[in-house]
C-alpha positions in Angstrom: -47.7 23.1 -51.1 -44.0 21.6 -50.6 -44.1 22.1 -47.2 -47.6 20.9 -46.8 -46.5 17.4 -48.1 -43.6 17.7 -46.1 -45.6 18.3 -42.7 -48.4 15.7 -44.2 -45.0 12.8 -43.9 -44.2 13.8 -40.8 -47.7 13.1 -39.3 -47.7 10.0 -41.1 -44.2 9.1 -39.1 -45.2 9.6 -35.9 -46.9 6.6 -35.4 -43.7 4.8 -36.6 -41.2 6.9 -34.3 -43.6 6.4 -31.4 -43.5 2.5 -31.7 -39.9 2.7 -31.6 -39.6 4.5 -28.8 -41.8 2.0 -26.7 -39.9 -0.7 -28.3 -36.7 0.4 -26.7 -38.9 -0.2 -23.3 -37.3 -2.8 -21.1 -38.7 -4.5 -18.1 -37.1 -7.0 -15.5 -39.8 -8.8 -13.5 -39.7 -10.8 -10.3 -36.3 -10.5 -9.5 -35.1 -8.9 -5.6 -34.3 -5.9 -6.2 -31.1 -3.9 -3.9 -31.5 -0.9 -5.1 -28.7 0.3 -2.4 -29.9 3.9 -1.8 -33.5 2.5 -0.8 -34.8 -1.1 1.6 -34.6 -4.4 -0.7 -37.8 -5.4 -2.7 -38.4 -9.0 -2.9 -40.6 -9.2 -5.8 -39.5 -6.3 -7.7 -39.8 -4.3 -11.2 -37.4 -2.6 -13.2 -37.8 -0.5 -15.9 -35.5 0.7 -18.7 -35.3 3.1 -22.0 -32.7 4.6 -23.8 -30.2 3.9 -21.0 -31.6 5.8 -18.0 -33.8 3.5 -15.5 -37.5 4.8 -15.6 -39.5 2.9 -12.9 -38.4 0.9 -9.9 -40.9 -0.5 -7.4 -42.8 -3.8 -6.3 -45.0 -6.0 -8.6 -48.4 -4.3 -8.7 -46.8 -0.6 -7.7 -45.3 0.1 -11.4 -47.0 0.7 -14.2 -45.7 -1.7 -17.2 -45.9 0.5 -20.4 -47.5 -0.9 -23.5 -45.4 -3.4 -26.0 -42.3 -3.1 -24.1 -40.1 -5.6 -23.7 -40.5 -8.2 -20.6 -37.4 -10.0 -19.3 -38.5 -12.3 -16.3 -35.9 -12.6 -13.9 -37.6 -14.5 -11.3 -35.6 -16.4 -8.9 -32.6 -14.0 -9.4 -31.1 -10.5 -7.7 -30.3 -7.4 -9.6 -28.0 -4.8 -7.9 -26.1 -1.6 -9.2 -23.1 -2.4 -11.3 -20.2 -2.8 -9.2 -18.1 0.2 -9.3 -14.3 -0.5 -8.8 -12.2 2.7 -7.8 -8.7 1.2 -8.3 -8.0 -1.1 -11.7 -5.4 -1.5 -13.8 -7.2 -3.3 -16.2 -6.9 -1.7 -20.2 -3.4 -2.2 -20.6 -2.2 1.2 -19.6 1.4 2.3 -18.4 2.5 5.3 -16.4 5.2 7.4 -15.2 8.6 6.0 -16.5 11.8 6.1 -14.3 13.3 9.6 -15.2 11.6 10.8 -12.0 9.4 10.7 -8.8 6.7 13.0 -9.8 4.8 12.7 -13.2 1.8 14.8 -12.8 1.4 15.1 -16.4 1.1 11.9 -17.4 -2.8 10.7 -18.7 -3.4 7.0 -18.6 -5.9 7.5 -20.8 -3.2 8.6 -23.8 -2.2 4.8 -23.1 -5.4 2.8 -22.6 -6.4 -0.2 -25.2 -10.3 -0.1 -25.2 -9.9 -3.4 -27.2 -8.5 -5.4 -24.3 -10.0 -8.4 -23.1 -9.2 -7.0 -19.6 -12.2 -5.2 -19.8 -14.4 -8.3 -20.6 -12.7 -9.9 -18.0 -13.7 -7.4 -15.1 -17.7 -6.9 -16.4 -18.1 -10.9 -15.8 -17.2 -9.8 -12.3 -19.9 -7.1 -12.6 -18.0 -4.0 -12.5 -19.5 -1.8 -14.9 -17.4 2.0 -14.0 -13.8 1.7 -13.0 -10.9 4.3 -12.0 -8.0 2.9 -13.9 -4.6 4.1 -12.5 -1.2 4.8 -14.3 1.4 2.4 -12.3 2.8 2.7 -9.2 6.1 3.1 -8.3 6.1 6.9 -8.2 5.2 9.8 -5.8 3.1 10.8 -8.3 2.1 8.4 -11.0 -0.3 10.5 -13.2 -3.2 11.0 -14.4 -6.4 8.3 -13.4 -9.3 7.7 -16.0 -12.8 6.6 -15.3 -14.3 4.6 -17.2 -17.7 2.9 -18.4 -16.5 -0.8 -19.4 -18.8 0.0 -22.7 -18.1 -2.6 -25.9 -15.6 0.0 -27.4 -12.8 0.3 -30.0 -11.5 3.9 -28.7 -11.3 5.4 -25.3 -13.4 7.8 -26.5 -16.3 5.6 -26.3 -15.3 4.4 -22.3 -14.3 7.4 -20.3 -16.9 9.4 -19.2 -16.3 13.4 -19.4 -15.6 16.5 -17.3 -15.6 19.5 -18.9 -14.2 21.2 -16.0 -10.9 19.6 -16.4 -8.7 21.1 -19.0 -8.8 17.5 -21.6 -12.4 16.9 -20.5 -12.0 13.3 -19.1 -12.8 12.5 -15.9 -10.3 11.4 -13.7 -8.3 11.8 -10.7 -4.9 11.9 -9.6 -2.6 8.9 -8.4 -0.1 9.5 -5.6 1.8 7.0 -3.2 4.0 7.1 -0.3 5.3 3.7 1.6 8.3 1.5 0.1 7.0 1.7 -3.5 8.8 4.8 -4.3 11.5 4.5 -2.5 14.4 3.4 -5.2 17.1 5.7 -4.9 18.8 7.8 -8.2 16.4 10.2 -9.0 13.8 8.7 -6.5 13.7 9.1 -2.6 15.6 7.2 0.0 13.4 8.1 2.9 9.9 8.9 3.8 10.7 12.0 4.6 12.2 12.9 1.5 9.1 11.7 0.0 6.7 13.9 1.7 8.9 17.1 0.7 9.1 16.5 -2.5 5.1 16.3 -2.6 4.9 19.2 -0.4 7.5 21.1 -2.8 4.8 20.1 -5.9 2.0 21.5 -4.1 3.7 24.6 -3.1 4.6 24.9 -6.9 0.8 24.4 -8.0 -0.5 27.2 -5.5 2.0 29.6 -7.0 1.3 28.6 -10.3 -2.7 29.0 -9.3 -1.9 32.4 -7.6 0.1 33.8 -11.1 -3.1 32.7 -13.2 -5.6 34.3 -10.9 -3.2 37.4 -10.9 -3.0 37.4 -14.7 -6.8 37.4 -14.8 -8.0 40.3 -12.2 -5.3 42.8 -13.7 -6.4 41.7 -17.8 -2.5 41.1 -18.9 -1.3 37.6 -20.3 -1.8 34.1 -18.5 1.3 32.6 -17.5 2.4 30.0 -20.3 0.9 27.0 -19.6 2.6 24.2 -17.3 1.4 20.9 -18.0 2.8 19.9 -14.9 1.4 22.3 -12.4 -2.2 22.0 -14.6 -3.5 19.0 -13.0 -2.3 20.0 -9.4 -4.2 23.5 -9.7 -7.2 21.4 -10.8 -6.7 19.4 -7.5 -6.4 22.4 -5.3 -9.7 24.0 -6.8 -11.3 20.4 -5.9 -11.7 19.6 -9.5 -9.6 16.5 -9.0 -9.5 14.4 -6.7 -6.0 12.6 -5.2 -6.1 8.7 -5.1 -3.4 8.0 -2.9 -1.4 4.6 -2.1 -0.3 3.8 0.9 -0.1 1.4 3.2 1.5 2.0 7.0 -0.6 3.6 9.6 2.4 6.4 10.0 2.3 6.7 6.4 -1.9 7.2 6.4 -1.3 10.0 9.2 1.1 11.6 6.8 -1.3 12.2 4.1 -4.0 13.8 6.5 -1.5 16.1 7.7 -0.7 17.1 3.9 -4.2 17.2 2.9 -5.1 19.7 6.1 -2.0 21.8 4.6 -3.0 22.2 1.4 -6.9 21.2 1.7 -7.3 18.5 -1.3 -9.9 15.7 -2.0 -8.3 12.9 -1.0 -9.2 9.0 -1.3 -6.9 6.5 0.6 -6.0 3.4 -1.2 -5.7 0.0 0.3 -4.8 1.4 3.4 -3.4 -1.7 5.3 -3.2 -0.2 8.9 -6.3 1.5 8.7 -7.3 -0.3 11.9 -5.2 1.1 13.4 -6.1 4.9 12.6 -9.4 4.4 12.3 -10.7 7.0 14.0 -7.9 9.6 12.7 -9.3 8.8 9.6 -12.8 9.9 10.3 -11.9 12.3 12.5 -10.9 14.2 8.8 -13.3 13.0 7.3 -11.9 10.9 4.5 -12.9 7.9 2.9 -10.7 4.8 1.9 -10.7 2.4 -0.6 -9.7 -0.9 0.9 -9.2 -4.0 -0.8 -9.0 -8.0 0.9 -6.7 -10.6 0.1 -7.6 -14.4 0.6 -3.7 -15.0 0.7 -0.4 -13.6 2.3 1.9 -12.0 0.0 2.9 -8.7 -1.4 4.9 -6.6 0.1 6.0 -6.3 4.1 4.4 -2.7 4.5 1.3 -4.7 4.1 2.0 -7.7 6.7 -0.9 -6.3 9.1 -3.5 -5.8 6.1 -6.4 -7.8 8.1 -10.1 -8.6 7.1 -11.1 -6.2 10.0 -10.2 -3.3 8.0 -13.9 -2.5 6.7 -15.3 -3.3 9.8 -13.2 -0.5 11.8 -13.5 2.2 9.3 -17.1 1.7 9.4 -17.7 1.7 13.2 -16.0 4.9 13.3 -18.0 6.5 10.5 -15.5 6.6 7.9 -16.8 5.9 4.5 -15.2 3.2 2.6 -15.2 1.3 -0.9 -13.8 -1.4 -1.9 -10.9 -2.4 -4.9 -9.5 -4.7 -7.2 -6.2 -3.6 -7.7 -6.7 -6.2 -11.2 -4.2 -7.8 -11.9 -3.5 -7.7 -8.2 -6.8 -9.9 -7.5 -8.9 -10.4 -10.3 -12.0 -8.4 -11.3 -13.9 -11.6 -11.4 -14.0 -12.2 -7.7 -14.7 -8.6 -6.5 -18.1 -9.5 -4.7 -15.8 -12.5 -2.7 -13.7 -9.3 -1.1 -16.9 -7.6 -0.1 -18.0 -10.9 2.1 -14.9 -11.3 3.7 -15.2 -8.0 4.7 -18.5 -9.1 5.8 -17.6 -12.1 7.4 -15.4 -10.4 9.8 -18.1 -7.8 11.1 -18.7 -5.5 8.4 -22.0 -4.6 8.0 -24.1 -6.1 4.5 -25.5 -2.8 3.8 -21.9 -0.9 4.3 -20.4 -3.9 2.3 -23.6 -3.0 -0.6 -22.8 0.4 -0.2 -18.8 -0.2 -0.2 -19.1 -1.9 -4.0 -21.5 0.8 -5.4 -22.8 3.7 -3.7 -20.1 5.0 -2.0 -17.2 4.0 -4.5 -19.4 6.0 -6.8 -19.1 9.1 -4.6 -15.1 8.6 -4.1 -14.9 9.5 -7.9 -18.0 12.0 -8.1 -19.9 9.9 -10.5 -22.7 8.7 -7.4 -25.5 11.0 -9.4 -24.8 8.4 -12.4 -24.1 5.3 -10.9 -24.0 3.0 -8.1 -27.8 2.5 -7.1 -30.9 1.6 -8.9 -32.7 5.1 -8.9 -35.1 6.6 -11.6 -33.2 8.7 -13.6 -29.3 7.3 -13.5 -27.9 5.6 -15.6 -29.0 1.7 -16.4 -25.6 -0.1 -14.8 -26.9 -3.6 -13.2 -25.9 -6.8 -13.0 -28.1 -10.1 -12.5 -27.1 -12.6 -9.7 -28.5 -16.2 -9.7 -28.2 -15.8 -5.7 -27.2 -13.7 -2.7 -24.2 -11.3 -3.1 -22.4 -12.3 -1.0 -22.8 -16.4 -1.1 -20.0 -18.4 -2.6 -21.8 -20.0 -5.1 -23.2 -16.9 -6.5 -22.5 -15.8 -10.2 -22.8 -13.1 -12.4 -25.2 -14.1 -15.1 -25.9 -10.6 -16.9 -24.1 -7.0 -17.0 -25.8 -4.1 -18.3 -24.2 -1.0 -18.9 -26.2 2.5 -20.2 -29.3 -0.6 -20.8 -27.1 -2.4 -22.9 -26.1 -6.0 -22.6 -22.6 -6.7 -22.5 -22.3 -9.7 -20.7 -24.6 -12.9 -20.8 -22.9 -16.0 -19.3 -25.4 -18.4 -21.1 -23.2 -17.1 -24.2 -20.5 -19.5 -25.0 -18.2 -16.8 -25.6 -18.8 -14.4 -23.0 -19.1 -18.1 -20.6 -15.2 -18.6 -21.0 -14.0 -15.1 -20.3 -15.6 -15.7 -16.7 -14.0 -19.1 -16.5 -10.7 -19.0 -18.4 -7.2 -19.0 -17.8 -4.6 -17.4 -19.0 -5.2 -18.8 -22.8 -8.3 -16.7 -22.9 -6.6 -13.7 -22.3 -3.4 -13.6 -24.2 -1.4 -12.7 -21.2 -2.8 -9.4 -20.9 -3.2 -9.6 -16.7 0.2 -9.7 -16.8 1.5 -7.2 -19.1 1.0 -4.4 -16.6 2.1 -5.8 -13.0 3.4 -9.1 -11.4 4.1 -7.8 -8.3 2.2 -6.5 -4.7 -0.2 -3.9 -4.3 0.1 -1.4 -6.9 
């Protein structure tokens, strides 16, 4: 009889628990939809629930389900979250000054998920971002990516792996170029620079070999090497290497290490790549550039030009585009994509560059970076073109969840506000060039 009643509330419930469901239904009408991965649609719909998108099509083509939720958007454009694959925004340090190398370093053991940086970049519209340990190093560390979720822990930002041996996804940072070049227990030369990160890798493969030895035969694994860990991780394609640099000499002497040892690799701002172009493709690996409206930085990057997108992409290289924040701020990221534009680079490459493909450079594109059914719901709402200068941000959404609305006083002034807004947090990380 107990469990009759029992089954007896349950019926009764389902009414209730249906309701919810459909009231968790969200639908954005009449905006243009760029979905990236599929044509525009000018008078579009898009459909929400429980943080996945559902439906996507033209007015008339989608079915809206009963007592959801209808947002009109009319007048406006809704695109992908923008995806940034090189921030420093959270607050995070890196490898200190005892050495070149720190492989073992995790940004993410540094992180403040608290920081206003983070509200900072999603009134920007990036909703994912690979934030970096600092520069300065051969090998910085550890990179994290992130969701730029409301949190109050990392644990509620960094999306997971579970191939990796902490379970956070992420990549590795390396550098070649000036920035490492410091004397003491650092390099003097460029060359010195590439053997040590030879030597590193030729450590990891033995380290790789004694593990896979250890397991055929049955005895003991080696004792673990927190070191080497992350490097075997990048050899078995687990990882992938994020890698300054800057000089076209300098981009031809990571293809040559990553034919040797046959990593992932993603170029960062790459300031030459004009000038290798076709090198680049040729090995088929992509870059993540990023545009300055300003001279500045550092000499190695005196011939960083706005043609740099438009040369990777006529020779088939793919490419993404970066912040760099604090370099240039998060808030202006769709401005670099329309220089890019503005000196030949395709719109739909420049899309692409900002969602799509920086989603693919960190092995997240079956999450994010287009407006597909399925993947998660990351937009933002535009009250114009992309690419136009008077263009904002209005909404972010990030796994269907609001988390920016610049009609909201509050959420207005960390789009608009100076350095009193944000405690001096852009600068307690970097002053300087291109990290």
């Amino acid at each position: 009889m107990r469990n009759f009643f029992i089954w007896l509330i349950a019926l009764m419930l389902l009414p209730l628990v249906a309701a919810k469901a459909q009231e968790n239904i969200t639908v954005f009408t009449g905006a243009q939809l760029l979905p990236i991965s599929s044509e525009p649609i000018e008078n579009g719909i898009l459909i929400i629930q429980d943080g996945k998108i559902t439906a996507i099509g033209e007015t008339g083509s989608v079915t809206i389900p009963d007592n959801a939720e209808i947002i009109s958007v009319e007048g406006k454009v809704i695109m992908p979250g923008l995806v940034d694959t090189h921030s420093h925004i959270g607050r995070g340090d890196g490898g200190d000054g005892s050495g070149p190398l720190h492989p073992d370093v995790r940004i993410s053991d540094t992180i403040d998920a608290r920081s206003d940086t983070f509200k900072k970049a999603r009134t920007g519209g990036v909703t994912t971002a690979n934030v970096m340990p600092g520069s300065g190093h051969l090998l910085s560390g550890q990179t994290a990516y992130l969701k730029l979720r409301d949190a109050n822990t990392i644990y509620e930002m960094i999306l997971r792996d579970e191939r990796l041996h902490d379970g956070f996804a992420g990549g590795v940072k390396m550098a070649n170029g000036t920035n490492s070049l410091r004397g003491g227990a650092f390099p003097n030369t460029r060359g010195r620079s590439a053997s040590l990160q030879r030597e590193l890798f030729i450590q990891a493969q033995e380290y790789k070999r004694s593990i896979e030895k250890a397991r055929a035969e049955g005895t003991d694994l080696p004792a673990r090497n927190l070191r080497l860990e992350p490097m075997v991780e990048v050899l078995e394609g687990k990882r992938i290497v994020h890698f300054h640099t800057h000089r076209h000499d300098d981009i031809l002497t990571i293809l040559r290490m990553q034919r040797e040892f046959d990593f992932r690799v993603v170029l960062h701002h790459v300031s030459e790549a004009w000038m290798v172009a076709d090198e680049i493709a040729a090995a088929g690996v992509p870059s993540s550039i990023i545009v300055l409206d300003t001279p500045g930085g550092k000499l190695e990057a005196v011939n960083l030009l706005y043609n740099n997108g438009r040369e990777l992409e006529r020779a088939g290289a793919a490419v993404s585009f970066h912040t760099d924040d604090g370099v240039t701020d998060s808030r202006l990221f769709l401005r670099m994509a329309a220089f890019a534009v503005r000196d030949g680079m395709s719109r739909e490459g420049a899309l692409r560059a900002l969602t799509l493909d920086a989603a693919k450079m960190m092995d997240l594109e079956h999450r994010v970076g287009s407006l597909e059914v399925g993947k998660d719901a990351d937009f933002i709402i535009l009250n114009g073109d992309p690419f136009s200068v008077y263009t904002q941000v209005q909404q972010t959404w990030i796994d269907g969840v609001k988390v920016f609305d610049r009609s909201i006083p509050e959420h207005r002034a960390y789009a608009t506000g100076g350095h009193e807004v944000f405690r001096g947090e852009f600068f307690d990380h970097y002053s300087g060039g291109m990290d």
